[in-house]
Chimera marker file (.cmm) of the C-alpha trace (Angstrom):
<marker_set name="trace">
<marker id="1" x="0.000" y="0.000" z="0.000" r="1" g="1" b="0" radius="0.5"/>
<marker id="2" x="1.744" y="3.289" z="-0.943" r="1" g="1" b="0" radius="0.5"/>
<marker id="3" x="1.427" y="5.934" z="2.001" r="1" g="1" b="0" radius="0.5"/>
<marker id="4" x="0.744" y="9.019" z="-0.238" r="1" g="1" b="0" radius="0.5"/>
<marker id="5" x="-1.751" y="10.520" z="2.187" r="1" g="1" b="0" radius="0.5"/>
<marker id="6" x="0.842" y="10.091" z="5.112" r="1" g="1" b="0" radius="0.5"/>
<marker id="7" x="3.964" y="11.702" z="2.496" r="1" g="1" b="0" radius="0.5"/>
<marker id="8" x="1.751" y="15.119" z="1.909" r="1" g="1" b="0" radius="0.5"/>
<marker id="9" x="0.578" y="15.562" z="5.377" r="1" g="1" b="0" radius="0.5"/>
<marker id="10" x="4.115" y="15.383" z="7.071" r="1" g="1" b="0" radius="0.5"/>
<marker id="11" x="5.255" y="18.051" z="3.774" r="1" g="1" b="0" radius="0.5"/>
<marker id="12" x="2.369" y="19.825" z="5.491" r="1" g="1" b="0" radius="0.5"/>
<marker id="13" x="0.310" y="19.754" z="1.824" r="1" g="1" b="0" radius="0.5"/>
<marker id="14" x="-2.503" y="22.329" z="2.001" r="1" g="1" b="0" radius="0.5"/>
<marker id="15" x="-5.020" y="19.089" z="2.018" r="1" g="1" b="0" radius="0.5"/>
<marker id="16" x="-8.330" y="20.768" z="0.693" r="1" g="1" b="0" radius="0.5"/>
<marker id="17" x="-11.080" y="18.524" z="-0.155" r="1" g="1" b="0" radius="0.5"/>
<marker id="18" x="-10.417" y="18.417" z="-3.749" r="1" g="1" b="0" radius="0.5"/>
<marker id="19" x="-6.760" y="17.196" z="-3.249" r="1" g="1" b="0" radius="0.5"/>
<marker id="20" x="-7.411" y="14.666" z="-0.462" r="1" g="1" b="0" radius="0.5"/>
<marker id="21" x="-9.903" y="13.163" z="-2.615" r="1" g="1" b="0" radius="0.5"/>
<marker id="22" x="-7.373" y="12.836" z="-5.922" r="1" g="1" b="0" radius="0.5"/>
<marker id="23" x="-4.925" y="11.737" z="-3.185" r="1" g="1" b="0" radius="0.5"/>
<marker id="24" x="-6.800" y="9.397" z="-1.927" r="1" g="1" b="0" radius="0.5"/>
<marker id="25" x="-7.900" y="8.002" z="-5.259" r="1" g="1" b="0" radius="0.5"/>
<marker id="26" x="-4.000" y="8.026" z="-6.146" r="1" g="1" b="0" radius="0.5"/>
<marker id="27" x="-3.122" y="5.960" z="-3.262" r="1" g="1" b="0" radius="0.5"/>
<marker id="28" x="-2.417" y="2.260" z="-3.354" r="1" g="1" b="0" radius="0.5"/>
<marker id="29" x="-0.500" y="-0.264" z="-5.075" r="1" g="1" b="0" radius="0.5"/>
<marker id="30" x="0.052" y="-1.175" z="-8.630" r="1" g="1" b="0" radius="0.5"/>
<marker id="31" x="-1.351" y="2.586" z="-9.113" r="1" g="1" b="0" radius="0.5"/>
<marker id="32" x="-0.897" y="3.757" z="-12.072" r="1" g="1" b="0" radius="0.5"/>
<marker id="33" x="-4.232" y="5.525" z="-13.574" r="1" g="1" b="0" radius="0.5"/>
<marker id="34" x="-5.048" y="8.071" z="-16.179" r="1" g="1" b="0" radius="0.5"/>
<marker id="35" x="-5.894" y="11.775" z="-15.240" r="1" g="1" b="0" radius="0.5"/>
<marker id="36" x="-9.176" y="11.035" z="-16.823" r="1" g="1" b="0" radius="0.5"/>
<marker id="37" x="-9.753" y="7.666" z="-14.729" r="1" g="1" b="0" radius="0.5"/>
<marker id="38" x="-8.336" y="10.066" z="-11.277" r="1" g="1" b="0" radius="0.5"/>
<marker id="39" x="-11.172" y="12.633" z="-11.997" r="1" g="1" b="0" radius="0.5"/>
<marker id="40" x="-14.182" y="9.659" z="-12.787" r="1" g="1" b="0" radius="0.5"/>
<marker id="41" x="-13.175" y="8.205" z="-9.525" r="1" g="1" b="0" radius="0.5"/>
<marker id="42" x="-12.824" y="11.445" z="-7.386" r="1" g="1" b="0" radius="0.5"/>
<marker id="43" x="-16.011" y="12.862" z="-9.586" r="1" g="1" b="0" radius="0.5"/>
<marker id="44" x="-17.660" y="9.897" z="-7.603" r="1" g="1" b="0" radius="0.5"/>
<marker id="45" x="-16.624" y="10.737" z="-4.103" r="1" g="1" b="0" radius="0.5"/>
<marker id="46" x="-16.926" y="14.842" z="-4.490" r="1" g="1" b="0" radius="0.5"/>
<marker id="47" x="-19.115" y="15.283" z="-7.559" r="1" g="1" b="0" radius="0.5"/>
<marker id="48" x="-18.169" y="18.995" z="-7.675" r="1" g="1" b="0" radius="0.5"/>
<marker id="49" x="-14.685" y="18.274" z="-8.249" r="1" g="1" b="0" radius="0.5"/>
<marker id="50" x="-13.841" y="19.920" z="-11.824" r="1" g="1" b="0" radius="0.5"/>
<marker id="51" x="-10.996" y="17.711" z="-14.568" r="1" g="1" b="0" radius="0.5"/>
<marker id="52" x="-8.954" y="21.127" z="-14.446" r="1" g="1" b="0" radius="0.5"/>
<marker id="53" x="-8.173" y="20.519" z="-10.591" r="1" g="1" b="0" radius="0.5"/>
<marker id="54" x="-7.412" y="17.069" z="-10.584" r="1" g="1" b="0" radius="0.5"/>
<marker id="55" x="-5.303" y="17.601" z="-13.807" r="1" g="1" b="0" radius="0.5"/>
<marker id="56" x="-3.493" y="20.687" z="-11.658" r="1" g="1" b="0" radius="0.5"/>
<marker id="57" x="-3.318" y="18.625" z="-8.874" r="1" g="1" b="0" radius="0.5"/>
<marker id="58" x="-1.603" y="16.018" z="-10.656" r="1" g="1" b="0" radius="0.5"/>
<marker id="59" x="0.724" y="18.408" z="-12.001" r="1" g="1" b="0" radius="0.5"/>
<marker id="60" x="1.531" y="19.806" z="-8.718" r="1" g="1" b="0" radius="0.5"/>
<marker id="61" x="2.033" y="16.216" z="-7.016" r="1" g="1" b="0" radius="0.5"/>
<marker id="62" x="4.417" y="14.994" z="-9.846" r="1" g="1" b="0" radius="0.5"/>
<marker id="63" x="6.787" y="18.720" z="-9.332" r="1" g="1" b="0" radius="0.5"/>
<marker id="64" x="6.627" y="17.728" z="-5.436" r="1" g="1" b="0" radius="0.5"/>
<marker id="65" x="7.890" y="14.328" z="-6.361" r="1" g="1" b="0" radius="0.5"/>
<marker id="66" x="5.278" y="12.823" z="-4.846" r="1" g="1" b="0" radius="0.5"/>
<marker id="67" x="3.624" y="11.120" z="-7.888" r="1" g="1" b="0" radius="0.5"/>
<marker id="68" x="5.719" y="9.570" z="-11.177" r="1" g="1" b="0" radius="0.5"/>
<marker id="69" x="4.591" y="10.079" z="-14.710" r="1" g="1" b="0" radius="0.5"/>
<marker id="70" x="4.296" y="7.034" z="-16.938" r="1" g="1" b="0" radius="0.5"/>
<marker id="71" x="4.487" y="7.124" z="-20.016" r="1" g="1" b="0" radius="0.5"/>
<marker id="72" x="4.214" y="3.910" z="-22.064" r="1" g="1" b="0" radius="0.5"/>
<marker id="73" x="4.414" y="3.947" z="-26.129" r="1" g="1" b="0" radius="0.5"/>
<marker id="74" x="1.617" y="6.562" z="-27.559" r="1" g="1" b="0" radius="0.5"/>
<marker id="75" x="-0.837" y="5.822" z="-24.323" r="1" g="1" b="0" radius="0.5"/>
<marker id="76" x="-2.472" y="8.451" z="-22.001" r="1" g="1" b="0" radius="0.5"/>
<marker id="77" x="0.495" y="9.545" z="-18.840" r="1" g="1" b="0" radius="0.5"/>
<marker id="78" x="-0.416" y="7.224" z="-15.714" r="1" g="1" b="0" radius="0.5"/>
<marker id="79" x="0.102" y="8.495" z="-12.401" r="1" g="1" b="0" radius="0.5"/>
<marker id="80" x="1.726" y="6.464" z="-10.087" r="1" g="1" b="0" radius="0.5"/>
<marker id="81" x="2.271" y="7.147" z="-6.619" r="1" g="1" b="0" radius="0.5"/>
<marker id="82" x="4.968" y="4.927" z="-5.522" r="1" g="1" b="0" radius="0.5"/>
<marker id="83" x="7.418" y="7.195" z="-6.020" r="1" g="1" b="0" radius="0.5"/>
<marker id="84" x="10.241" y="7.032" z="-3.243" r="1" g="1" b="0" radius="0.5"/>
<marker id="85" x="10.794" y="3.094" z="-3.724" r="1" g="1" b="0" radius="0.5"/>
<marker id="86" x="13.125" y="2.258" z="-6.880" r="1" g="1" b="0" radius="0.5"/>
<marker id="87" x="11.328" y="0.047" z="-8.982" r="1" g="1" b="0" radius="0.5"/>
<marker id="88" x="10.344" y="-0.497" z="-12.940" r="1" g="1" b="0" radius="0.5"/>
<marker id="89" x="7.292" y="-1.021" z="-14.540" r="1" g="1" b="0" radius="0.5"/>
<marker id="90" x="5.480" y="-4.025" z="-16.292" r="1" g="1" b="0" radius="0.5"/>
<marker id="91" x="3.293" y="-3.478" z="-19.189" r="1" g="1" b="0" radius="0.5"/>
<marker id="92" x="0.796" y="-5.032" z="-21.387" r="1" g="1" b="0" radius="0.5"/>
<marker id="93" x="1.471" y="-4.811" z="-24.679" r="1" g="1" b="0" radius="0.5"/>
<marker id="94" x="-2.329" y="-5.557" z="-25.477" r="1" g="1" b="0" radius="0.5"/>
<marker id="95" x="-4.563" y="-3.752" z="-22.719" r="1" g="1" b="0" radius="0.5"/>
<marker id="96" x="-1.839" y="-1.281" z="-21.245" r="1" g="1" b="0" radius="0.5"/>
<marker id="97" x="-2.029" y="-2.718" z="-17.513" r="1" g="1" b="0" radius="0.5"/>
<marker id="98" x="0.798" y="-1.524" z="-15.282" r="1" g="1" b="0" radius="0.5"/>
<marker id="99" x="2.580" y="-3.676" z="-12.775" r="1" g="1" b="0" radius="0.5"/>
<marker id="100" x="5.530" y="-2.913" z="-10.094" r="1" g="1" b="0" radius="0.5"/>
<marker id="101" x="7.976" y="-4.698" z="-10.312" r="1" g="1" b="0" radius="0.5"/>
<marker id="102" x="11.084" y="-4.825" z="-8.083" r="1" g="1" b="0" radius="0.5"/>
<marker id="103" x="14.087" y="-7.147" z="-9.608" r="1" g="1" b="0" radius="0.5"/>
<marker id="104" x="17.340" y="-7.747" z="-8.049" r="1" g="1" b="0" radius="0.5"/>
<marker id="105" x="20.636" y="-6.004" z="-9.021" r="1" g="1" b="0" radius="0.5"/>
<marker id="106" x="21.248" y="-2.597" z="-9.821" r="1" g="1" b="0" radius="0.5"/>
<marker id="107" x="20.814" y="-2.164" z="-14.140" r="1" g="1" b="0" radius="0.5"/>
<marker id="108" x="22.621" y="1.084" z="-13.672" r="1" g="1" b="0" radius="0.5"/>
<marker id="109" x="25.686" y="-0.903" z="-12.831" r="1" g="1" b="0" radius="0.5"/>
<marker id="110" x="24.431" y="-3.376" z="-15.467" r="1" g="1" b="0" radius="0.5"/>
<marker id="111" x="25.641" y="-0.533" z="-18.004" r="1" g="1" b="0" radius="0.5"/>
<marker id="112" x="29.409" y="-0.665" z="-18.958" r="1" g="1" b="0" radius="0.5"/>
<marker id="113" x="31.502" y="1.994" z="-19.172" r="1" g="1" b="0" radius="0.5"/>
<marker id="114" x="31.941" y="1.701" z="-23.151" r="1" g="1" b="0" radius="0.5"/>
<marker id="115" x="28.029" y="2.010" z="-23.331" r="1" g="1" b="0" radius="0.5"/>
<marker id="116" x="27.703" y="5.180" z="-21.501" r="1" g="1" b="0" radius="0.5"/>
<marker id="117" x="29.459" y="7.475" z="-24.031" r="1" g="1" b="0" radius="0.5"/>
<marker id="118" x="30.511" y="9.826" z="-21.661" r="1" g="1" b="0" radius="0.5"/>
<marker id="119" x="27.686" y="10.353" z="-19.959" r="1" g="1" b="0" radius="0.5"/>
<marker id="120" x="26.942" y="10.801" z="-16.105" r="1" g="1" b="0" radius="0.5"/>
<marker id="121" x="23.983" y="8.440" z="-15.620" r="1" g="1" b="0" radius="0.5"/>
<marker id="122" x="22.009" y="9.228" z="-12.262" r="1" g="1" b="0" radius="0.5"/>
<marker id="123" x="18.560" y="7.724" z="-12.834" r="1" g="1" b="0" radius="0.5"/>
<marker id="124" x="17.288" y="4.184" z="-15.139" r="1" g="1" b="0" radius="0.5"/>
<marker id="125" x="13.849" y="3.478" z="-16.168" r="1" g="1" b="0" radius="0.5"/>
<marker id="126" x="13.447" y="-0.223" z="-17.393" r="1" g="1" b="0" radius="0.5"/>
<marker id="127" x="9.819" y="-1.047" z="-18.860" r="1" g="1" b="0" radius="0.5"/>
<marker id="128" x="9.339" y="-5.183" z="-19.207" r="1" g="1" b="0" radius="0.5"/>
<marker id="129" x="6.570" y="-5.721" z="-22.221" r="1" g="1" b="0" radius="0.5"/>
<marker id="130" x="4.663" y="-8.344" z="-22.569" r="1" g="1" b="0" radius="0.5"/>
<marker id="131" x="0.987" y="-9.704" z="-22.231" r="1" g="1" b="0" radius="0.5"/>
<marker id="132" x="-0.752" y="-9.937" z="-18.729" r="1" g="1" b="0" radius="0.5"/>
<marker id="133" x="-2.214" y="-13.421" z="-17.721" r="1" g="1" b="0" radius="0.5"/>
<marker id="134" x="-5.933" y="-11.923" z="-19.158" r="1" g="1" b="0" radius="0.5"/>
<marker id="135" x="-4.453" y="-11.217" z="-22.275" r="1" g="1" b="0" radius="0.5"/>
<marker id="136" x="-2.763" y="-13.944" z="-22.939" r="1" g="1" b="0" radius="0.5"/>
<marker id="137" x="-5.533" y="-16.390" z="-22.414" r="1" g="1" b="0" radius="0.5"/>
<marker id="138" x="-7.869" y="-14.418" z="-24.546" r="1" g="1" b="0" radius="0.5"/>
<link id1="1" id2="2" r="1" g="1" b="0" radius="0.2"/>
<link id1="2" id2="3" r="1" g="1" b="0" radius="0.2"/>
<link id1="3" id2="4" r="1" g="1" b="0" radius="0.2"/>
<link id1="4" id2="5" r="1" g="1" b="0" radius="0.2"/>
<link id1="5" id2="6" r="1" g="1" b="0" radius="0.2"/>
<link id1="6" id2="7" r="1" g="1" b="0" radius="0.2"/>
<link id1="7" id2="8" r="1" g="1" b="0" radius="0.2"/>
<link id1="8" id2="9" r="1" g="1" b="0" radius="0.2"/>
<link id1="9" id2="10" r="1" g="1" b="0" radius="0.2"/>
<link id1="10" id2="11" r="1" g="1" b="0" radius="0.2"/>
<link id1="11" id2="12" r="1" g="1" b="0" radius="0.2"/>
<link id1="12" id2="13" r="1" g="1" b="0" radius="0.2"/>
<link id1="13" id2="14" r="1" g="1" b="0" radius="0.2"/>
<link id1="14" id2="15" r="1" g="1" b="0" radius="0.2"/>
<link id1="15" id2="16" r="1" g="1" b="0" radius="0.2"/>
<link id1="16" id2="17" r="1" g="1" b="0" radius="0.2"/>
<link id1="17" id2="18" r="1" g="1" b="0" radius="0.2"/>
<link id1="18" id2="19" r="1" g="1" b="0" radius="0.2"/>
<link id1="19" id2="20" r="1" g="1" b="0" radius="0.2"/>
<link id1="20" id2="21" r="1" g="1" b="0" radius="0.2"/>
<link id1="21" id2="22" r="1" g="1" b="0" radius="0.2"/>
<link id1="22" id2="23" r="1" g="1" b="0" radius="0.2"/>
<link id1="23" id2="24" r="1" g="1" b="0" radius="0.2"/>
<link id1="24" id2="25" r="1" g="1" b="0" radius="0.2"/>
<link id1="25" id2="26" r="1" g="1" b="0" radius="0.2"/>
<link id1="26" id2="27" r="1" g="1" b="0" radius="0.2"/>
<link id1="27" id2="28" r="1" g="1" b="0" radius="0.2"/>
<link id1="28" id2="29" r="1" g="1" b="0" radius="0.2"/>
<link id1="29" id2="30" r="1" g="1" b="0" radius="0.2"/>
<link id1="30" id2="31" r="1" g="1" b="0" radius="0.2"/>
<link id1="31" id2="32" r="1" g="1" b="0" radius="0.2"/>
<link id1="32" id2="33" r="1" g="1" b="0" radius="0.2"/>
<link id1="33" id2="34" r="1" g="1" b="0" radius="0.2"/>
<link id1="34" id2="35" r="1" g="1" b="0" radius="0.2"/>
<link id1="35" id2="36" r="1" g="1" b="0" radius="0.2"/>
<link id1="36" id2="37" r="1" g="1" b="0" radius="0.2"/>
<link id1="37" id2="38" r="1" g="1" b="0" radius="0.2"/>
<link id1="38" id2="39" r="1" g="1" b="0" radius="0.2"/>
<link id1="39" id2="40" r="1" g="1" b="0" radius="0.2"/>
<link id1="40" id2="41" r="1" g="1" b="0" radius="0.2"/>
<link id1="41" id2="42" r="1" g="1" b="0" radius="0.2"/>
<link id1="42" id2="43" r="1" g="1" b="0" radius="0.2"/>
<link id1="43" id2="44" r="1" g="1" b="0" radius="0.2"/>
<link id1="44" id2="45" r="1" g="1" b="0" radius="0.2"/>
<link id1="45" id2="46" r="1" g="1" b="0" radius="0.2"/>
<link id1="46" id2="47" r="1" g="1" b="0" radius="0.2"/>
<link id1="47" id2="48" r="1" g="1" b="0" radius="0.2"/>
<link id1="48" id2="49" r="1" g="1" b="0" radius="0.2"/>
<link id1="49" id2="50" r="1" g="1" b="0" radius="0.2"/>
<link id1="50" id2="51" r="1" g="1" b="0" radius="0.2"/>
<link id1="51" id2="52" r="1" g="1" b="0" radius="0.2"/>
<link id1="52" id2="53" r="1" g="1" b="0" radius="0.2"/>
<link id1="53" id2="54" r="1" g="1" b="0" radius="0.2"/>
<link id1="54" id2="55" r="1" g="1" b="0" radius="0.2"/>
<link id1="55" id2="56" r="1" g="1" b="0" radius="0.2"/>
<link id1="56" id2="57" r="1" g="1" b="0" radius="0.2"/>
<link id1="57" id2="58" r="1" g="1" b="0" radius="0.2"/>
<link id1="58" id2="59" r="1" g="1" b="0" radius="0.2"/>
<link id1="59" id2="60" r="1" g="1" b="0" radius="0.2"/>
<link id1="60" id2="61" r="1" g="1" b="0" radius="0.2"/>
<link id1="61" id2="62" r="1" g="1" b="0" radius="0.2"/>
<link id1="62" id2="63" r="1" g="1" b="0" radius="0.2"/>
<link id1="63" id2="64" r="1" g="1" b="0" radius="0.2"/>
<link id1="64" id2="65" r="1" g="1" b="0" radius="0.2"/>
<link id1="65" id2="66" r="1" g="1" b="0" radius="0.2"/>
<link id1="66" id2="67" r="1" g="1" b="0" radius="0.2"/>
<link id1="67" id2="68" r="1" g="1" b="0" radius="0.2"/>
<link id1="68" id2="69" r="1" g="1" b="0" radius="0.2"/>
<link id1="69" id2="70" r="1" g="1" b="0" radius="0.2"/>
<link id1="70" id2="71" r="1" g="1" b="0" radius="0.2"/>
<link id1="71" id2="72" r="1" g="1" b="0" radius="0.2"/>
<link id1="72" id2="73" r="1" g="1" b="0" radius="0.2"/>
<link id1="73" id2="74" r="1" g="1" b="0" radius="0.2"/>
<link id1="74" id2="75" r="1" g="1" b="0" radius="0.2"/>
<link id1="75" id2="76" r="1" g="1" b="0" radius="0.2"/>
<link id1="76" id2="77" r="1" g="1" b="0" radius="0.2"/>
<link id1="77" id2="78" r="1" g="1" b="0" radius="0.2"/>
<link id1="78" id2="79" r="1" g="1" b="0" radius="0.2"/>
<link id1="79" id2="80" r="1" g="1" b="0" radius="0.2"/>
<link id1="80" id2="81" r="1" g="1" b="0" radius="0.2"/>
<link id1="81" id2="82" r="1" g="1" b="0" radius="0.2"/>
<link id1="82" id2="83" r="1" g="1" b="0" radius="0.2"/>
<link id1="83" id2="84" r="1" g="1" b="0" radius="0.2"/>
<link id1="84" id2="85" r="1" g="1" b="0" radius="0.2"/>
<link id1="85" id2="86" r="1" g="1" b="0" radius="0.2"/>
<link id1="86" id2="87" r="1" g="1" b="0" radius="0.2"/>
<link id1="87" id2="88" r="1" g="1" b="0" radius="0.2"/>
<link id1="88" id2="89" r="1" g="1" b="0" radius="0.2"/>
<link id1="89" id2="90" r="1" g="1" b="0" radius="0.2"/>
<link id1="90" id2="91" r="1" g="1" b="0" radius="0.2"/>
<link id1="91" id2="92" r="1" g="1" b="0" radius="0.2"/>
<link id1="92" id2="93" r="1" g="1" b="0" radius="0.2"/>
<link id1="93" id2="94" r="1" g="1" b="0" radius="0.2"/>
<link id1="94" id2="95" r="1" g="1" b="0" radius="0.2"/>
<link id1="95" id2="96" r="1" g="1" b="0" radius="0.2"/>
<link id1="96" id2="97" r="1" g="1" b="0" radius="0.2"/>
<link id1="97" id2="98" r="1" g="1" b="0" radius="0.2"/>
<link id1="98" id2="99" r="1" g="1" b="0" radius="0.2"/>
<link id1="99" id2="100" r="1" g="1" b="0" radius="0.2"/>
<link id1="100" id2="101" r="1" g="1" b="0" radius="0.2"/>
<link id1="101" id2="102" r="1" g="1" b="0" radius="0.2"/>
<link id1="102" id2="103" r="1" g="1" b="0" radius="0.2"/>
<link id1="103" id2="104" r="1" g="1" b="0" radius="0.2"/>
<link id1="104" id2="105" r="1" g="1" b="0" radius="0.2"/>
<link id1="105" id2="106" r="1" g="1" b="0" radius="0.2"/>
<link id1="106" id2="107" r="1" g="1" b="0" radius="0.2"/>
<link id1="107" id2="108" r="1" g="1" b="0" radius="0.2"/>
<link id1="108" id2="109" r="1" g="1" b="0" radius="0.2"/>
<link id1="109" id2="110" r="1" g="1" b="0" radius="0.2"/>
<link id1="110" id2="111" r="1" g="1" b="0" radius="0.2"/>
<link id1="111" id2="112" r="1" g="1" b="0" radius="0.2"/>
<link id1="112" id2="113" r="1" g="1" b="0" radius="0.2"/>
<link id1="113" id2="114" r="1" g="1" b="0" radius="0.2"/>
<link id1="114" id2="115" r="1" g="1" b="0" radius="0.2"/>
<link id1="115" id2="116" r="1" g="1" b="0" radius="0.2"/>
<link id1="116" id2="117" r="1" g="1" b="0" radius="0.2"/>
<link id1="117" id2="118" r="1" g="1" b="0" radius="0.2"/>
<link id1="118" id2="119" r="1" g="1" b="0" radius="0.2"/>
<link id1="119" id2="120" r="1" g="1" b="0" radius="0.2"/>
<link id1="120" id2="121" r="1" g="1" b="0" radius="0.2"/>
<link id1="121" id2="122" r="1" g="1" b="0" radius="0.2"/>
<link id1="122" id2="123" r="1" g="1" b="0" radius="0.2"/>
<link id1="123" id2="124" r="1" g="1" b="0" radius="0.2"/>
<link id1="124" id2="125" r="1" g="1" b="0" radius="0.2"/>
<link id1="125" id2="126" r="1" g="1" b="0" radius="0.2"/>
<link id1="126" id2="127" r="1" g="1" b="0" radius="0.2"/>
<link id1="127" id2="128" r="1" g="1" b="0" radius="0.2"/>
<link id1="128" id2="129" r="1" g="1" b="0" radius="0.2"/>
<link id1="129" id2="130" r="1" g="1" b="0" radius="0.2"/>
<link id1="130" id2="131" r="1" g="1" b="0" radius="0.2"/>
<link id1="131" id2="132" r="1" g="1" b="0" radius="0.2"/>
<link id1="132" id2="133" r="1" g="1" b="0" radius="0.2"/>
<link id1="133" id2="134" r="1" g="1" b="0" radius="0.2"/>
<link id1="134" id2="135" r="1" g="1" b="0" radius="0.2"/>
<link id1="135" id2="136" r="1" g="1" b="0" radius="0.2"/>
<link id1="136" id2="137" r="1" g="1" b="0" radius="0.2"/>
<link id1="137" id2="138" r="1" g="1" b="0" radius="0.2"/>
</marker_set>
């Protein structure tokens, strides 16, 4: 379970209605929705909730750091709030589901020296593609 809620009250977040609710829709595991599926599900807990503040709610979560931004192939950003544990993401090549996953070793490590072409690498991103078990046995 990710502790989002728990993260932006000890920044001491401004929690207003509107962003507890697209926190609280935000927070779990294997998060990773679209802005549009955040505002349906917050539109059902606080109908008055408008797309413009969950989308600048989003925005201001991912510049805290407290939310990632997927991006996989030509597909809608998913938010996904387990941002302070290292990990890499698992996709469906088919339906687009989103799985964290947490593999041994260290892949920045995995890079040699020769493949780096001068570069300081600080951060990796590894996306594993495939179908998910629904998929597959469709």
């Amino acid at each position: 379970m990710s502790d989002l809620l728990e993260r932006l009250r000890g920044r001491g977040w401004r929690m207003t209605a509107q962003r507890r609710v697209v926190a609280e829709v935000l927070d779990g595991e294997h998060v990773h929705l679209t802005a549009d599926e955040v505002h349906a599900r917050a539109v059902a807990k606080l109908p008055e909730i408008s797309r413009a503040t969950v989308y600048n709610t989003l925005g201001e979560l991912v510049s805290l750091g407290e939310v990632l931004e997927v991006a996989t192939d030509q597909r809608a950003k998913r938010y996904d709030p387990n941002a302070h544990r290292p990990h890499h993401h698992l996709v469906c090549a088919q339906c687009g589901a989103i799985r964290d996953v947490h593999p041994t070793g260290n892949p920045l490590a995995d890079l040699p020296d020769t493949e780096r072409f001068g570069f300081t690498v600080s951060d990796v991103e590894v996306t594993y593609r495939g179908l998910c078990p629904n998929c597959a046995s469709a």
